[in-house]
Wavefront OBJ file of the C-alpha trace (Angstrom):
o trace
v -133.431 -272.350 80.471
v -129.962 -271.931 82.211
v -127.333 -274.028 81.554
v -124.584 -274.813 84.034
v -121.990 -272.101 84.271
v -118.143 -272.412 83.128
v -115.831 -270.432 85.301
v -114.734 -267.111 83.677
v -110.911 -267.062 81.785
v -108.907 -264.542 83.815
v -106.338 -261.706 82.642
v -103.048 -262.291 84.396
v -101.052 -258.991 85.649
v -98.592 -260.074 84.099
v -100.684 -260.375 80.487
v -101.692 -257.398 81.408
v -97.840 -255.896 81.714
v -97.036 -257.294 78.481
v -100.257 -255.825 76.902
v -99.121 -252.125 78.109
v -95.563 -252.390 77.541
v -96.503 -253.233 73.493
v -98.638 -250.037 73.384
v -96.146 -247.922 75.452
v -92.812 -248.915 72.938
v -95.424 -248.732 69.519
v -96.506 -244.895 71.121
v -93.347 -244.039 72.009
v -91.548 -245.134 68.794
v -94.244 -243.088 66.776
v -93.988 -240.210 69.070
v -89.852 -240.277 68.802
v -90.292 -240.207 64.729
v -92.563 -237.081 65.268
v -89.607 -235.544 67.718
v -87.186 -236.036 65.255
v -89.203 -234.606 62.335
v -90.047 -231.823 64.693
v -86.399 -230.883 65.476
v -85.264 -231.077 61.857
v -88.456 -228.150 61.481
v -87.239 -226.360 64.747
v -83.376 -226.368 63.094
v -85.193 -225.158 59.412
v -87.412 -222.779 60.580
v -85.137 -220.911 63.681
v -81.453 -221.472 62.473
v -78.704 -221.383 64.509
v -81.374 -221.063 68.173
v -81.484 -223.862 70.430
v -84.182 -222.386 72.316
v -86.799 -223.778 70.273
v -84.729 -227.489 70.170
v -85.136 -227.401 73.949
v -88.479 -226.574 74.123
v -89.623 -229.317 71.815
v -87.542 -231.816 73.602
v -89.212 -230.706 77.079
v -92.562 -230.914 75.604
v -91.920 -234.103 73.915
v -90.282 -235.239 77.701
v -93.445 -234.265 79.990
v -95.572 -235.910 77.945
v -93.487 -238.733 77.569
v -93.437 -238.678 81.919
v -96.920 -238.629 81.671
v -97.619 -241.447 79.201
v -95.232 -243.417 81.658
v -97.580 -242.673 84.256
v -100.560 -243.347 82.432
v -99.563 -246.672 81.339
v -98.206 -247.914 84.490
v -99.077 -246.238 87.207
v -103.048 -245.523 86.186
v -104.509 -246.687 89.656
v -103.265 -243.027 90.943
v -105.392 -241.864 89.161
v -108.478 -243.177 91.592
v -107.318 -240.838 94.171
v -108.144 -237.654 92.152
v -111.826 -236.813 91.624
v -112.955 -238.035 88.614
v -113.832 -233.921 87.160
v -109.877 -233.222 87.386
v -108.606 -236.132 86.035
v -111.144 -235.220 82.787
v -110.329 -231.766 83.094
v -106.607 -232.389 83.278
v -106.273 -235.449 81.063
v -107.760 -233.548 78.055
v -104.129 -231.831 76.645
v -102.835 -235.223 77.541
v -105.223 -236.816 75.067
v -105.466 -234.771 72.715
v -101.617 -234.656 72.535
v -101.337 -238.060 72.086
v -104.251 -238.441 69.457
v -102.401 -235.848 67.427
v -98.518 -237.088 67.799
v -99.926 -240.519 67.086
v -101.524 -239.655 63.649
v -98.506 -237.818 62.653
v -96.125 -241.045 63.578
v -98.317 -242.951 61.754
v -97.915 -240.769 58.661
v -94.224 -240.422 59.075
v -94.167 -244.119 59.448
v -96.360 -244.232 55.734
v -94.011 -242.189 54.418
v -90.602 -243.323 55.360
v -92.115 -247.366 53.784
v -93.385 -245.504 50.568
v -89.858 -243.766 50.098
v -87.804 -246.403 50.856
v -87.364 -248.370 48.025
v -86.487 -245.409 46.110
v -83.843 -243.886 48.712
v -82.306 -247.726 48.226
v -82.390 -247.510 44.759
v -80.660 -244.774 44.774
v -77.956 -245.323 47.186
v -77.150 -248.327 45.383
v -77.015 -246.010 41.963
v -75.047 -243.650 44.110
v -72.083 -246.415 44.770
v -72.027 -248.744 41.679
v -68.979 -248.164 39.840
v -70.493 -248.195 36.298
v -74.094 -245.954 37.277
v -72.440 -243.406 40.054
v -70.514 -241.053 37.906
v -74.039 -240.328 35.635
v -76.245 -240.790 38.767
v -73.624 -238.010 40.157
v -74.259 -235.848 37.225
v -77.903 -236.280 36.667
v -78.585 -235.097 40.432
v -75.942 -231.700 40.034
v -78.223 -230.694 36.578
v -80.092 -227.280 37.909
v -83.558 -229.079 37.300
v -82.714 -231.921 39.471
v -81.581 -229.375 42.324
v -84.659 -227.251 41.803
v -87.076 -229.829 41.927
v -85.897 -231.542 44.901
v -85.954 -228.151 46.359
v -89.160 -227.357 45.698
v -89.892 -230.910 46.595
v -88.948 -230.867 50.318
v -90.360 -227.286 50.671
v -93.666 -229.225 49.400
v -93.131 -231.803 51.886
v -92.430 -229.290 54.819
v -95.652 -227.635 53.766
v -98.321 -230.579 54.211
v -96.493 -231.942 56.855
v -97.236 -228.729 58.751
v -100.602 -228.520 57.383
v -100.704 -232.416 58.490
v -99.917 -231.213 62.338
v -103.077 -228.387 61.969
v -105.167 -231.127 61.029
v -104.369 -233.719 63.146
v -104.652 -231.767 66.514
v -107.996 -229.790 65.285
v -109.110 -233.651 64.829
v -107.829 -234.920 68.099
v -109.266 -231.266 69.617
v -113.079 -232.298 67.969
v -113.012 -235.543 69.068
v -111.632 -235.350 72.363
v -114.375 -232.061 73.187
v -117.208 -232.833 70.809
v -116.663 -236.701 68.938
v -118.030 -238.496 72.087
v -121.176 -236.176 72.750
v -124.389 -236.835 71.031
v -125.487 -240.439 69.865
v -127.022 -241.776 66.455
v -130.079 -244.184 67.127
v -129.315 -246.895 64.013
v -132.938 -248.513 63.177
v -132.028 -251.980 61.547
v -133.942 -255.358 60.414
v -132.302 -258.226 60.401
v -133.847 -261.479 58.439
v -133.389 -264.390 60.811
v -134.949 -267.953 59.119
v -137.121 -270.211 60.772
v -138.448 -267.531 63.318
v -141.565 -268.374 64.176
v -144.204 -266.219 62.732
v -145.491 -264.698 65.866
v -141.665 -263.418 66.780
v -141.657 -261.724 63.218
v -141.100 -257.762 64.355
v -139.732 -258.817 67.439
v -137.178 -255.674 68.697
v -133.876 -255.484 70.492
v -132.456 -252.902 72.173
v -128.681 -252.915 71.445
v -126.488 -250.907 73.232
v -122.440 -252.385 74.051
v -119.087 -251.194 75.187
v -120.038 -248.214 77.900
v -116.607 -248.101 79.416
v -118.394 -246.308 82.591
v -115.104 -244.163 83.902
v -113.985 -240.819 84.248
v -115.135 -240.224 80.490
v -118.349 -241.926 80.952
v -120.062 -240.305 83.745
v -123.363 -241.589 85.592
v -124.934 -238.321 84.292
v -123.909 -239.471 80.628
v -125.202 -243.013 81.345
v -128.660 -241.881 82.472
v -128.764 -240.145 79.518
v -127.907 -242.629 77.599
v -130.370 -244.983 79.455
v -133.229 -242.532 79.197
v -132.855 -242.560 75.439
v -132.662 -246.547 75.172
v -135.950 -246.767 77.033
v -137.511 -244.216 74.706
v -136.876 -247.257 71.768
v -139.656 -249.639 73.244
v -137.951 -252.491 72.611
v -139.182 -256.486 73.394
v -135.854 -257.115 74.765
v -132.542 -255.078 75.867
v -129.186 -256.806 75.359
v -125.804 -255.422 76.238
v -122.606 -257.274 74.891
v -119.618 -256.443 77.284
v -117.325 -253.878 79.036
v -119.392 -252.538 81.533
v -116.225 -250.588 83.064
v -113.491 -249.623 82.202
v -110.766 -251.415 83.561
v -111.627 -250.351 87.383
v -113.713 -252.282 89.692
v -115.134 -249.461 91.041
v -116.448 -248.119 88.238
v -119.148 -250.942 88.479
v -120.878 -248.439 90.776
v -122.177 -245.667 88.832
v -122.541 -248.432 85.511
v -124.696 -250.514 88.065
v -126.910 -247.028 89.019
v -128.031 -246.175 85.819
v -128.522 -249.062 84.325
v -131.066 -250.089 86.660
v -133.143 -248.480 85.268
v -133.353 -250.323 82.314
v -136.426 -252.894 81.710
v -138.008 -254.501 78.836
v -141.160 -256.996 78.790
v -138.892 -259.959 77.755
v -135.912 -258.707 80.056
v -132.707 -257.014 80.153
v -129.031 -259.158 79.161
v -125.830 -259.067 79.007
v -122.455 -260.263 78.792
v -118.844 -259.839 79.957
v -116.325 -257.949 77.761
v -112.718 -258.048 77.754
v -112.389 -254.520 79.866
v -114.607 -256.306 82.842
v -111.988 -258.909 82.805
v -109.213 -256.673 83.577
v -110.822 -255.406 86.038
v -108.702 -256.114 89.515
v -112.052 -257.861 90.242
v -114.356 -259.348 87.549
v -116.231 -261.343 89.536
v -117.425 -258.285 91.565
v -118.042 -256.648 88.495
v -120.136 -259.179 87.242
v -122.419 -259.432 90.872
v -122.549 -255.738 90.420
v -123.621 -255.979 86.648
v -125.823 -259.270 87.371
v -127.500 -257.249 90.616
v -128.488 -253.994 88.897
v -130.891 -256.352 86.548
v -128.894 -256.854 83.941
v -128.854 -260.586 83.638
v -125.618 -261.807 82.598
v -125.725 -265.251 80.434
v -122.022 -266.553 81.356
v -121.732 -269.838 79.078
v -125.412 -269.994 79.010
v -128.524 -269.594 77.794
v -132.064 -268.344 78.705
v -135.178 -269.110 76.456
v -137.368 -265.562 75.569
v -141.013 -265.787 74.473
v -143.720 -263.697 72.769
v -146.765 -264.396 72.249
v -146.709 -268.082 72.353
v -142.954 -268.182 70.408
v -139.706 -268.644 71.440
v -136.224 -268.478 71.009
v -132.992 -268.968 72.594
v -130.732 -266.165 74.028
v -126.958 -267.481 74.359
v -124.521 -265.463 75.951
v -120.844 -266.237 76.725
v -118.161 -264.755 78.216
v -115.497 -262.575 76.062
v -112.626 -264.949 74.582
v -109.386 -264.449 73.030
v -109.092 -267.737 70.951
v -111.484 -269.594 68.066
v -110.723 -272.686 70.174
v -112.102 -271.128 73.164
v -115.173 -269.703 71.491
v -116.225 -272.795 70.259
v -116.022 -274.240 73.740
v -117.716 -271.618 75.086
v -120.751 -271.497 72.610
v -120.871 -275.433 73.179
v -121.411 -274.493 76.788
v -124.127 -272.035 76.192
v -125.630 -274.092 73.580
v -126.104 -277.422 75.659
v -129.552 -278.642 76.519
v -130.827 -275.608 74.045
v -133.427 -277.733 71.573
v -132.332 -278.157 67.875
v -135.932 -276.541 66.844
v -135.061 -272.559 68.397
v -133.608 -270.092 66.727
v -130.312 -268.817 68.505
v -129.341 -265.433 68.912
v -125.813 -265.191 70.341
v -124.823 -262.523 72.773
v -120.396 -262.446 72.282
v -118.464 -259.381 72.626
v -115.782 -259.983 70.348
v -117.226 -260.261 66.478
v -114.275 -262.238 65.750
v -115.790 -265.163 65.828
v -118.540 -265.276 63.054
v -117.561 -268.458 61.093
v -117.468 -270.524 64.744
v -121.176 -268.884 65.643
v -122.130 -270.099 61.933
v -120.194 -273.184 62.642
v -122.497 -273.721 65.952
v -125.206 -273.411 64.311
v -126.332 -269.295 65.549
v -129.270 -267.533 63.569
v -127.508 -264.389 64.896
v -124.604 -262.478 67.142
v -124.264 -259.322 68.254
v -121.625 -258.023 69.127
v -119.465 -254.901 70.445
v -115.857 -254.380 70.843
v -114.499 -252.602 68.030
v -116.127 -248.947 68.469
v -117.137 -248.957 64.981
v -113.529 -248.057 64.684
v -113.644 -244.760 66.971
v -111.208 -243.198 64.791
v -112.286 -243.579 61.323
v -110.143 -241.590 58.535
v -112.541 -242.226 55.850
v -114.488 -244.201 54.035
v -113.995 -246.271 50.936
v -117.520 -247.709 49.816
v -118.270 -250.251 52.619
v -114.792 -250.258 54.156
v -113.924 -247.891 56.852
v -110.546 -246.431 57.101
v -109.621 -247.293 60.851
v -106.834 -248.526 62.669
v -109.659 -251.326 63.937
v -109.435 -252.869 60.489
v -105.823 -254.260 61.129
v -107.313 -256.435 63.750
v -110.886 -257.514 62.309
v -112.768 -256.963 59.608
v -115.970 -256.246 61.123
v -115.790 -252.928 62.405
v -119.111 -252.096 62.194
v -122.962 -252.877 61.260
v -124.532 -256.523 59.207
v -122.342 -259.070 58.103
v -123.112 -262.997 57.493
v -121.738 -265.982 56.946
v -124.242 -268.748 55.459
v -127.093 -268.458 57.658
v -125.668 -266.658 60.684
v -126.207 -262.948 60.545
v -124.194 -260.596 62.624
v -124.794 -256.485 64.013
v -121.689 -255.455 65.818
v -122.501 -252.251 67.176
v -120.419 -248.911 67.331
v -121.070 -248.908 71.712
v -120.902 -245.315 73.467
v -117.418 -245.509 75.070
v -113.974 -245.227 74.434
v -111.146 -246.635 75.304
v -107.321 -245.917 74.896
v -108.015 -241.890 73.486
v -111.203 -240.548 74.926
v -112.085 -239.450 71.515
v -114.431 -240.415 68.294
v -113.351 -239.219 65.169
v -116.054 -239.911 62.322
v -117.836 -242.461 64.553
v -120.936 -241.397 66.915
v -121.648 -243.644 69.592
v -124.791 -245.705 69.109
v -127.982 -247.001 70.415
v -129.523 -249.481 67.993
v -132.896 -251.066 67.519
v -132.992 -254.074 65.707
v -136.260 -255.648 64.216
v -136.251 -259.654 63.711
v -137.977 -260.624 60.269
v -138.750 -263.961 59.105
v -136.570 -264.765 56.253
v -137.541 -266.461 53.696
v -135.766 -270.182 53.077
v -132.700 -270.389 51.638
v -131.899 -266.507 53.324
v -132.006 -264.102 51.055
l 1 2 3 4 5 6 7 8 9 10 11 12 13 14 15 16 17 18 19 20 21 22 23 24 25 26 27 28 29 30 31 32 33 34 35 36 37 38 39 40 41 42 43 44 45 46 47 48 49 50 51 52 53 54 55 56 57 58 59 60 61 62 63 64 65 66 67 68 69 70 71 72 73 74 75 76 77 78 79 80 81 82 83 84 85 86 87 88 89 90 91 92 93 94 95 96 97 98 99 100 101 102 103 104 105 106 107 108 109 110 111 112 113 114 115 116 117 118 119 120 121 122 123 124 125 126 127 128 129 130 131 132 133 134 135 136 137 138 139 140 141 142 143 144 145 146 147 148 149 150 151 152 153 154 155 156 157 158 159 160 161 162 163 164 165 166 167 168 169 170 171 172 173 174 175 176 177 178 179 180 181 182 183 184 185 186 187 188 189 190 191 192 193 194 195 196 197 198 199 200 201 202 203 204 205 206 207 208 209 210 211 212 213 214 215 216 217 218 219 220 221 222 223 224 225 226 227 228 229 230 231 232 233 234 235 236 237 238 239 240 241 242 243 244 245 246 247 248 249 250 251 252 253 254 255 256 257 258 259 260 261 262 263 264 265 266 267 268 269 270 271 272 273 274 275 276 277 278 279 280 281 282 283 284 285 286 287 288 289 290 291 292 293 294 295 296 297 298 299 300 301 302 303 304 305 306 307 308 309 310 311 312 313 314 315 316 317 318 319 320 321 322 323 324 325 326 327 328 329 330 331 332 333 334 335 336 337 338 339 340 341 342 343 344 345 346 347 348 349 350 351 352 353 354 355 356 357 358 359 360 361 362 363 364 365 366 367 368 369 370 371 372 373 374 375 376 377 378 379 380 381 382 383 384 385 386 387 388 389 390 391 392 393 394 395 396 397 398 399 400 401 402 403 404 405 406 407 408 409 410 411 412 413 414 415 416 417 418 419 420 421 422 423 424 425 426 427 428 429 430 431 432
């Protein structure tokens, strides 16, 4: 069943301006605290030479040129075959990756150290406390600790600088190859018996691009067919942030079929796309059938359930208009399985009345630092908290899904990209 469509939200280029200006200044303010710390090393380690001064601020000044570029000026990039720009983009990357990391542990340190370095400028000037805060720092200890303390600190934070371009090295060259297939079972209540063991092919976020070749997609592909599932679904950004990279998505991904069909979605990245609409004919022609706002009803041996998909939003207010959408004219009696790239939005899809969402979007993190039981130690977690894998809220269950692509740094750290096949189970009632 197909409900009506709602026209697609667009990305204004001047959102879009905004949007890169906040990433250039947060870069380039991390990247200037790594300079500085750099030159105060340079000054340590070659006294008295301003060679090696020079050379770090030339370094630090291409790459800067280039980030400029990058940011602003990326559409040059479609004039270069897509092998150089990979080929020549790698240092670039990895550069960035690396000087990143470190600005974010500068950044760490400088908050953990400032409350002390306050304290003890105030110490330092109050009448009654400076004369013995004076004293206490001259004692031969005091000197020799803080001496061995900064020679500790100059120590790990070069040890720090190994680690965090080997990292950005690995996951630039190595991170993004190779694939984990995740087998999964999800209990979904009030399935019909007929639909329990009914499988879904998940795979979401391809970013097809200069990083995310045709050849890598068939691959990719190839292995997704291998998984036999009922039913394929694919949750958003198709491309990049190109129209034209539609084409080579749209060539692979033919090939894709299941029994009860192959669906999808539109992520944020096919939005700022010059051209979504021609991404989404493109998407919608290659037989991936996007739900925009809609619905579609899949069956199984004499079962059924609905398939809701809508189109990526930025706002709760909008997600609940656009599930309303999809939902309308869908009978009370199906179970609903919600196609929405964002995971954001779990407690409106529980709100709406979903059995289940899956979703993309967050890479699984793509760099993860670490893990802490459950929670992964990601940038990502700043701006959700479902990075990757089962969550639920009441009786809505949700599988976001770690995707194959990148975006921003061409790199995985700690996070495989994934195909996952997901099993639907009849719960039992309440969901246990």
């Amino acid at each position: 069943m197909d409900m009506a469509r709602t026209p697609p939200h667009t990305v204004t280029a001047g959102t879009l301006l905004m949007f890169r200006l906040t990433v250039f200044l947060i870069v380039s303010g991390l990247q200037f605290l790594v300079y500085l710390r750099a030159r105060r090393w340079a000054r340590a380690r070659f006294p008295g030479s301003a060679r090696a001064q020079t050379v770090l601020t030339l370094v630090f000044g291409l790459f800067g040129l280039v980030l400029v570029l990058a940011m602003f000026l990326g559409s040059i990039a479609s004039f270069v075959p897509g092998w150089i720009t990979a080929l020549l983009a790698r240092p670039f990357y990895i550069w960035e990756g690396a000087t990143i990391a470190l600005g974010l542990a500068i950044l760490a340190g400088i908050v953990v150290a400032l409350p002390w370095q306050l304290l003890a400028a105030l110490l330092s000037r109050l009448p009654w406390t400076a004369p013995g805060f004076r004293h206490m720092r001259g004692r031969p200890g005091v000197v020799r600790f803080d001496a061995s303390r900064r020679a500790f600190l100059a120590r790990g934070m070069e040890g720090l600088t190994v680690a965090s371009f080997g990292a950005a090295t690995y996951g630039v060259f190595q991170g993004r190859s190779g694939y984990e297939i995740t087998e999964t079972s999800i209990p979904v209540r009030d399935i019909p018996a007929a639909l329990d063991g009914f499988t879904i092919g998940l795979v979401s976020d391809i970013h097809s691009s200069s990083f995310m070749t045709k050849k890598q997609m068939d691959a990719y592909c190839e292995a997704l067919m291998s998984l036999a599932t009922d039913l394929i679904v694919i949750p958003g950004d198709f491309v990049n942030s190109q129209t034209e990279e539609v084409y080579p998505f749209a060539e692979s991904f033919s090939a894709l079929h299941a029994p009860c069909g192959v669906y999808g979605v539109m992520g944020n990245h096919d939005f700022y796309a010059p051209d979504p609409d021609r991404v989404a004919r493109e998407v919608d022609g290659c037989g991936v059938r996007l739900l925009r706002n809609d619905s579609v009803i899949i069956g199984k041996n004499g079962a059924r359930f609905a398939l809701l998909g809508v189109d990526d939003v930025g706002r709760s207010d909008r997600a609940m208009s656009h599930m309303q959408s999809a939902a309308r004219g869908v009978p009370d009696m199906l179970p609903r399985v919600l196609l929405c790239h964002r995971p954001y939005f779990l407690e409106e899809a529980a709100a709406m009345g979903m059995d289940l969402v899956l979703s993309g979007h967050t890479h699984g993190g793509q760099i993860v630092l670490g893990h802490i039981g459950p929670l992964a130690l990601t940038p990502a977690a700043f701006a959700s908290p479902y990075i990757w894998g089962k969550y639920s809220r009441g009786r809505t269950q949700m599988y976001v899904s770690r995707g194959i692509g990148t975006v921003g740094l061409p790199m995985r750290v700690n996070c495989p990209p994934e195909l996952t096949r997901i099993t639907l189970r009849r719960a039992p009632d309440p969901l246990s």
